[in-house]
C-alpha positions, 0 to 999 in steps of 0.5 A: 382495760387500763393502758398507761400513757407517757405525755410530754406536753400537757399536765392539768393545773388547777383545772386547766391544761397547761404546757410544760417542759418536754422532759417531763413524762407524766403517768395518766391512766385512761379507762377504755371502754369494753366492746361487745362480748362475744354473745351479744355481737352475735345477737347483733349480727342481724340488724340491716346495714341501714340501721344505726345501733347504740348500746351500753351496759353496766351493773348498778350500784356503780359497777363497771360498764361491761358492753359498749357499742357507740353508745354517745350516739344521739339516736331518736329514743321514741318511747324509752323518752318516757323513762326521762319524763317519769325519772324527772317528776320523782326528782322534782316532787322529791321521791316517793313520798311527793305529791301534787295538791288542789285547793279552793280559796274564797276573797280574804275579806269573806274567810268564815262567810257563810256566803262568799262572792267567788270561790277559787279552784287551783290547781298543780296540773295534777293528773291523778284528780278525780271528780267523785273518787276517794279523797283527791277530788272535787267531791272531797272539796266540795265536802270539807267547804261545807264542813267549814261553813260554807253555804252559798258562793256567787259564782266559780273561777278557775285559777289558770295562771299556772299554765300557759296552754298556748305554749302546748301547741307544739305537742303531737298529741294535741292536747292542752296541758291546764291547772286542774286536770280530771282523771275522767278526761283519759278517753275524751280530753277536752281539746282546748283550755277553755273547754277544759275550764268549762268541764271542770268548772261544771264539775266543781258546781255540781259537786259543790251543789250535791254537798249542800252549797249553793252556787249563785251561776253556772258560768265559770270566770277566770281567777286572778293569780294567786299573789302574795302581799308583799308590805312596801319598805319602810324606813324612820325619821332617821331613814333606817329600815324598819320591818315590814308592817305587820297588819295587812289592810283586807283588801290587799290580801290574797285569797285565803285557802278553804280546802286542800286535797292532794294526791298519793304518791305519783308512783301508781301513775308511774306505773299507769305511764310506763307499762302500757307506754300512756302517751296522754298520761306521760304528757299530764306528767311533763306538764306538773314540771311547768304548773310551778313559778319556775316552770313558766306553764309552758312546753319550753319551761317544763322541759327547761325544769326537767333538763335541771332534774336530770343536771340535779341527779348528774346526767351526762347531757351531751346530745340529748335534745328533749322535745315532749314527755312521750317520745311521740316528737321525732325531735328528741334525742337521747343516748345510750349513755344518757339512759344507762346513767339515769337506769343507774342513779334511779335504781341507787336511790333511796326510796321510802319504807313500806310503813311510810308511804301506803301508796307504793305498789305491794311488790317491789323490785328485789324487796328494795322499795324501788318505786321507779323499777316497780313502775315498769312493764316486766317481761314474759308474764303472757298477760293479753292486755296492755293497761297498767293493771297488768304488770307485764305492760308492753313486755308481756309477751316478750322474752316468754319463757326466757327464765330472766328478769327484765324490767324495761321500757320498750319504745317504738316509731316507724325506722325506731326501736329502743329497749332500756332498762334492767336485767338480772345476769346469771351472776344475779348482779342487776345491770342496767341496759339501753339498746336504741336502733333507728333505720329508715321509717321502712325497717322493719320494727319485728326484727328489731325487737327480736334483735333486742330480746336475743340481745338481752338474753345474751348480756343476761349469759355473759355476766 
């Protein structure tokens, strides 16, 4: 709705508000946000008079805000965080197509040794890392250092600059975050950096012996990170800049890579993530934001480059305080703004072609290659299991036999319930959608979550 406002005081110059004279009127027109329909009012009608409720909704594709219920009220998203978490790592890996890497490097001045004194595993904190599986892992490393030569290293280090696994201790879970990480350590992480450097250290060793390397010792050193050579200034007779020198002594060079492996598309661990709600794998995520220069290794630093992720995409940040990758912290906050702005951006998005990336999952959001939607649980396929290889994930069981297609992220701690994501309407226009509820850590969680589905149901009616 529109409403046409005459003003006498103020008018916008050069982007600042300036007086001006009495007599002058000015035409501005302020665009008010709709309430709720009369539907959805309804379905609300049931939550307790102790529990705070913020809701918005708007079709995709820059369509209109069509429900509104307070929704810039900074409310505790619980899980719902997780959609922050995976929408930033797409931003900050580029789409799709991206993806983290690992590598082995051996001292410059013994590239094409047969034997070499050190050998080197750095990581990007990539979760997806196997120690034997396919060709990102250990194995596959270990695989191409033989096919390049390589028959004997003195001992192992692990490189683990990139993360600082002090500046973790803030998280509820518990767990380091590290460089090198193994996708074998789901159910059984290792509980501190160094335990982490000892299991994949031992890892490489053996996988390193099992291509036919020999390894001179079992212990695993720490690497110095990994710094680029950079040529001091020069200038001649007549105190002019010349160009850097162009040979560089061996033994200021640094490391030399012998093997790469790198991963898929992070779209499968996306999925993994987000349908059953992985706390452990929504942390692992987080964590590749801090394994990069800009991310400093730590907690704060990767949620420093996240905030940058969402500014990048134009998420409105009014409110939002971000504490974790899970949304286990009740410090975080978000609002119902902020999740329909990033269900919006992320569902415009171009995403790759079918030829392009192999690693997209088979089916697809209305035949859009939309990685980020394809990722989440959708409701009502009855599925009794809560693991990524069912696609219903936490929405299995609910909005059963409700005809509708929802693809959504539930989110739930004690008092808090939120439910975010995407609704076919019975006009078949796809809307976005956040309803966060936070009460008392007593309210009861069933209720809400039935609130949410009658309320869904309802948006999907009226529009």
């Amino acid at each position: 709705m529109r409403r046409l406002l005459t003003l006498c005081t103020l008018v916008l110059l050069s982007g600042n508000l300036a007086a001006v004279a009495p007599t002058t009127p000015i035409a501005v027109y302020l665009v008010r946000e709709p309430g709720l329909s009369a539907g959805v009012r309804e379905a609300l009608r049931g939550v307790p008079d102790n529990v705070q409720v913020s809701v918005l909704v708007r079709e995709v594709g820059g369509g209109p805000v069509l429900e509104a219920l307070q929704p810039d009220q900074s409310l505790i998203p619980a899980s719902t965080q997780k959609l922050v978490t995976a929408a930033s790592v797409l931003v900050d890996r580029g789409g799709a197509g991206g993806w983290w890497s690992t590598e082995l490097t051996v001292p410059a001045a013994e590239v094409g040794q047969k034997s070499v004194s050190a050998l080197t595993l750095r990581g990007s904190a990539d979760p997806t890392l196997s120690v034997a599986e396919g060709s990102n892992s250990l194995r596959a490393l270990a695989k191409q250092a033989f096919a390049r030569g390589l028959r004997r290293v003195g001992n192992v280090r692990l490189d683990d600059s990139r993360m600082g696994a002090g500046g973790w201790t803030d998280l509820t879970l518990g767990v380091p975050m590290t460089a090198v990480r193994l996708s074998e350590w789901e159910t059984n992480p290792p509980t501190s950096a160094q335990a982490a450097r000892a299991r994949a250290g031992a890892a490489l060793v053996a996988e390193l012996r099992r291509a036919g390397i020999e390894v001179g010792s079992d212990v695993v050193g720490m690497a110095p990170a990994y710094t680029p050579y950079l040529a001091p200034a020069r200038v001649d007779q007549d105190g002019k800049t010349l160009p850097p020198d162009p040979l560089i002594a061996v033994s200021r060079r640094a490391e030399q890579g012998l093997a790469s492996v790198r991963s898929a598309s992070p779209a499968q661990f996306l999925a993994a993530t987000l349908r059953p709600s992985d706390n452990l794998k929504a942390e692992e995520l987080l964590g590749t934001l801090a394994a990069t220069p800009l991310g400093r290794g730590t907690l704060a630093g990767a949620l420093l480059r996240e905030r940058a992720a969402l500014r990048r995409i134009g998420i409105d940040l009014t409110g939002i305080t971000l504490a974790d990758g899970s949304g286990l912290s009740r410090d975080n906050r978000l609002t119902a703004r902020a999740q329909v702005q990033l269900l919006s951006v992320l569902y415009d998005l171009p995403y790759a072609t079918a030829n392009a990336s192999p690693g997209l999952p088979a089916a697809v959001y209305r035949a859009r290659r939309n990685v980020f939607v394809e990722a989440l649980p959708q409701a009502g396929t009855g599925e009794d299991r809560f693991d990524h290889t069912g696609r219903g994930g936490t929405m299995a069981l609910r909005l059963r036999e409700s005809g509708l297609d929802v693809r959504a992220k539930t989110g739930t701690l004690p008092g808090v319930s939120a439910l975010a994501g995407y609704v076919t309407a019975k006009s078949g226009k796809t809307l976005a959608f956040s309803i966060l509820m936070n009460g008392p850590e007593t309210t009861p969680i069933l209720t809400l979550r039935s609130l949410q589905d009658q309320t869904v149901r309802a948006i999907a009616a009226a529009h």
